[in-house]
FILUMTI-742795 format. One record per residue: y, x, z of N, C-alpha, C in turn; residue in one letter; residue number from 1. Coordinates in steps of 0.001 Angstrom, whole numbers. Layout:
[[Y, X, Z], [Y, X, Z], [Y, X, Z], 'A', NUM]
...
This chain:
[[16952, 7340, -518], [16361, 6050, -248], [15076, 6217, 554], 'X', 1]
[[14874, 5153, 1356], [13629, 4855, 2066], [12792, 4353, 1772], 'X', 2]
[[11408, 4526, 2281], [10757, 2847, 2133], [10586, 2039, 3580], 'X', 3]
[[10729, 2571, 4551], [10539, 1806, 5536], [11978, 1247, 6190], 'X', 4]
[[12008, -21, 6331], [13212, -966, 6980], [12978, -968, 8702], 'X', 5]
[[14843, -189, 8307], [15147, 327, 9797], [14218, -339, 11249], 'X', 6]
[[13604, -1409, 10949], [13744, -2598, 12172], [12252, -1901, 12886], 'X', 7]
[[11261, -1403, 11483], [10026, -961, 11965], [9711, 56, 13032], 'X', 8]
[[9144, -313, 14201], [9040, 484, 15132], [8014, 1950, 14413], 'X', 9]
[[8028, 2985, 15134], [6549, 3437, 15230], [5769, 2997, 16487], 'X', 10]
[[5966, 2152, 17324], [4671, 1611, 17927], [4027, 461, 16892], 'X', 11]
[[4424, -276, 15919], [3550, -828, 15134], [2752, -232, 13951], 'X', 12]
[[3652, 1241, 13699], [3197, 2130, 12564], [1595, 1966, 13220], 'X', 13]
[[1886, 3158, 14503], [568, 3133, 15348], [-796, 2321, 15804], 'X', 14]
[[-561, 1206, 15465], [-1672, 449, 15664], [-2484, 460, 14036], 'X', 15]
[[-1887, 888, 12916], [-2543, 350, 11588], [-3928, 1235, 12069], 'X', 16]
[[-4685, 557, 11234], [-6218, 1374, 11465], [-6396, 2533, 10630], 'X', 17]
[[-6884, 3609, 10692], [-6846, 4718, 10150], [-6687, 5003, 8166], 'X', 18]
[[-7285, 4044, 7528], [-7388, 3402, 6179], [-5942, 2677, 6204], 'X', 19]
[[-5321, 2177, 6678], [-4371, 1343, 6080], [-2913, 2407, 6404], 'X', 20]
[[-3250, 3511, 7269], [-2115, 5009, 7682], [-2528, 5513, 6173], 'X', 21]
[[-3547, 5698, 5965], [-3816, 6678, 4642], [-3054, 5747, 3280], 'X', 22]
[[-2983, 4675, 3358], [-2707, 3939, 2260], [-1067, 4069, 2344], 'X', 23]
[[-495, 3643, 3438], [953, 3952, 3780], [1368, 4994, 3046], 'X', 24]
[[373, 6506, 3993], [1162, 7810, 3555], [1379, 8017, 1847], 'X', 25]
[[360, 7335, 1526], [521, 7407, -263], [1924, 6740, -577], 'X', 26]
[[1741, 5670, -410], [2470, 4415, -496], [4265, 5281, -350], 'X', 27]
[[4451, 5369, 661], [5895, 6545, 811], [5505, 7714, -113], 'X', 28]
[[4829, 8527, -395], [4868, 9421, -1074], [4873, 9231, -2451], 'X', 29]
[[4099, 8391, -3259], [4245, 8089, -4940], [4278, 6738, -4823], 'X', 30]
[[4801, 6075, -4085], [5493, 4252, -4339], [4562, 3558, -4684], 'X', 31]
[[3292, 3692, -4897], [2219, 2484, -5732], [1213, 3047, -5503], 'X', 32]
[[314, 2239, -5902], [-1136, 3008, -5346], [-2198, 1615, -6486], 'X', 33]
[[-3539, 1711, -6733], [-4061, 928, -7242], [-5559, 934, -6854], 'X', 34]
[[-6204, -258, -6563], [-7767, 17, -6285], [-8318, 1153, -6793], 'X', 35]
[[-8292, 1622, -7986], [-9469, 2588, -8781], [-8892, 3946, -8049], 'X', 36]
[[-7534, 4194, -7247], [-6648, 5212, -6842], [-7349, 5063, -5681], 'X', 37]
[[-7305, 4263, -5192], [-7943, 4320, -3592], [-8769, 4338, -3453], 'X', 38]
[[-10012, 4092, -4385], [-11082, 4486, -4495], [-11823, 5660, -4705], 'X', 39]
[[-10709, 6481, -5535], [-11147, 7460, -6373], [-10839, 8905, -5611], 'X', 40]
[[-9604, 8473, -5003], [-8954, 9650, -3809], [-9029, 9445, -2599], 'X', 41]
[[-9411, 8374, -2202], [-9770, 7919, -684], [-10606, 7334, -145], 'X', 42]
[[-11429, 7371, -918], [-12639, 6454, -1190], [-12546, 5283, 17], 'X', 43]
[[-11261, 4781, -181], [-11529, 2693, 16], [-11491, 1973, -741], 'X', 44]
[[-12020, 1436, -602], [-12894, 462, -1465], [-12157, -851, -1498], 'X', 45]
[[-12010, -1179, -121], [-11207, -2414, -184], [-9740, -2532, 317], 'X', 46]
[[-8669, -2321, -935], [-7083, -1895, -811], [-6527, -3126, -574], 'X', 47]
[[-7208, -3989, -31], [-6237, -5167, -337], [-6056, -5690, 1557], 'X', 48]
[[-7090, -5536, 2399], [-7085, -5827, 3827], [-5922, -4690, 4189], 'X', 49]
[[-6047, -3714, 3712], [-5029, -1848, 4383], [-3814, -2679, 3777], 'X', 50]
[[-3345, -3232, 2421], [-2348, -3713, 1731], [-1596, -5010, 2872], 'X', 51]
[[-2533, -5592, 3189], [-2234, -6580, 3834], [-1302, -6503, 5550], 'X', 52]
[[-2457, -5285, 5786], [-2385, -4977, 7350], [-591, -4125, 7568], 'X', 53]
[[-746, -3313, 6184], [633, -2770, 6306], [1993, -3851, 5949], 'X', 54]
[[1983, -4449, 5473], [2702, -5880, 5401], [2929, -6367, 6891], 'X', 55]
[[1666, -6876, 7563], [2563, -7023, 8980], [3011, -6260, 9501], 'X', 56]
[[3036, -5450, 9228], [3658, -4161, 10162], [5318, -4103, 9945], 'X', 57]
[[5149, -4811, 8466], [6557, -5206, 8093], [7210, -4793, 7205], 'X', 58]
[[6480, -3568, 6506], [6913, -3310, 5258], [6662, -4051, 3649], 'X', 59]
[[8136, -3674, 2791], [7414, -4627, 1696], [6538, -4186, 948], 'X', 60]
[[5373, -4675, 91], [4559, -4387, -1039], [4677, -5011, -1564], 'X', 61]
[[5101, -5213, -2988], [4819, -5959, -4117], [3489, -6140, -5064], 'X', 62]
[[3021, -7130, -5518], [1995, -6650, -5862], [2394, -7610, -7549], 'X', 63]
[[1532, -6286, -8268], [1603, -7122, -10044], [327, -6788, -10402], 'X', 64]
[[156, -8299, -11179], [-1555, -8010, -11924], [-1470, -7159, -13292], 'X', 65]
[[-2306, -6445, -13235], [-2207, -5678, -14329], [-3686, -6009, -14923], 'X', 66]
[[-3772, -5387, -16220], [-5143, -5815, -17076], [-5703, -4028, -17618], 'X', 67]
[[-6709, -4066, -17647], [-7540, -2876, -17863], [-7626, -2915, -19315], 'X', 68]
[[-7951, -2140, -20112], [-8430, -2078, -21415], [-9403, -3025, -22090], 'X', 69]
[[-10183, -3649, -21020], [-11426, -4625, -21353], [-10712, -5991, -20964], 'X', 70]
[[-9513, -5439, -20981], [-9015, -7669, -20539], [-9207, -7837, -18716], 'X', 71]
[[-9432, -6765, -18029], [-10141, -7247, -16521], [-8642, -6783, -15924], 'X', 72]
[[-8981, -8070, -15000], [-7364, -8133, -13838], [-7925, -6879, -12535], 'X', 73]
[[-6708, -6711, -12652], [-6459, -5797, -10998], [-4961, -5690, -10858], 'X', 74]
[[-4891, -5661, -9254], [-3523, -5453, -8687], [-3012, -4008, -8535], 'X', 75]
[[-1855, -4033, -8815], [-1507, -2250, -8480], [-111, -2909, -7434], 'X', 76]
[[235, -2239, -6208], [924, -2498, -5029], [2159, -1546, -5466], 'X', 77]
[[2973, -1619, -5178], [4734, -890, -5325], [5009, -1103, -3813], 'X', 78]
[[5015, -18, -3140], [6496, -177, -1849], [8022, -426, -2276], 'X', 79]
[[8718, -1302, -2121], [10058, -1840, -2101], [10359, -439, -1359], 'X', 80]
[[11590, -157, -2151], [12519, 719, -1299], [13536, -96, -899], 'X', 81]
[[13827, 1033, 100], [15131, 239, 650], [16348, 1135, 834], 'X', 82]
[[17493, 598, 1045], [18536, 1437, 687], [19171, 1124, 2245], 'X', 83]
C-alpha cells in the first residue's frame, strides 16, 4: 500500500515549503504525526499550516482530536492510505 494517490504529480510534491516536505516524509514513513512530535523532532511548531499545505497538494490527512492527560485537546493527523 501507498500513501500517495496516483494523480499526484512530483511537480506539486516540489513546491511544498521545506517544513511541510519534512512533515510529508514522516507522514509516509509512520502514518501520523502529532504537534508535541513535530515539535519535539522537528522543531515546528506550527503542524497545522505544513498539514494544510500538504492537503493541497492532494494528499489525504485525517485529523482526530485527541485529549492529553489534563483534559487539553490536540489534533494528531493519519495519512489515508491508499490501495
Amino acid at each position: 500500500m501507498t500513501y500517495a494517490p496516483p494523480w499526484i504529480s512530483i511537480v506539486k510534491e516540489l513546491t511544498l515549503k521545506p517544513q511541510a516536505k519534512t512533515i510529508l516524509r514522516h507522514l509516509r514513513k509512520h502514518g501520523r504525526i502529532s504537534p508535541m512530535q513535530a515539535l519535539v523532532v522537528y522543531a515546528i511548531a506550527r503542524l497545522a499550516p505544513c498539514i494544510f499545505d500538504i492537503r493541497n497538494v492532494g494528499y489525504v490527512v485525517e485529523t482526530q482530536i485527541m485529549h492529553d492527560a489534563q483534559g487539553h485537546k490536540y489534533a494528531k493527523y493519519t495519512m489515508a492510505k491508499v490501495n
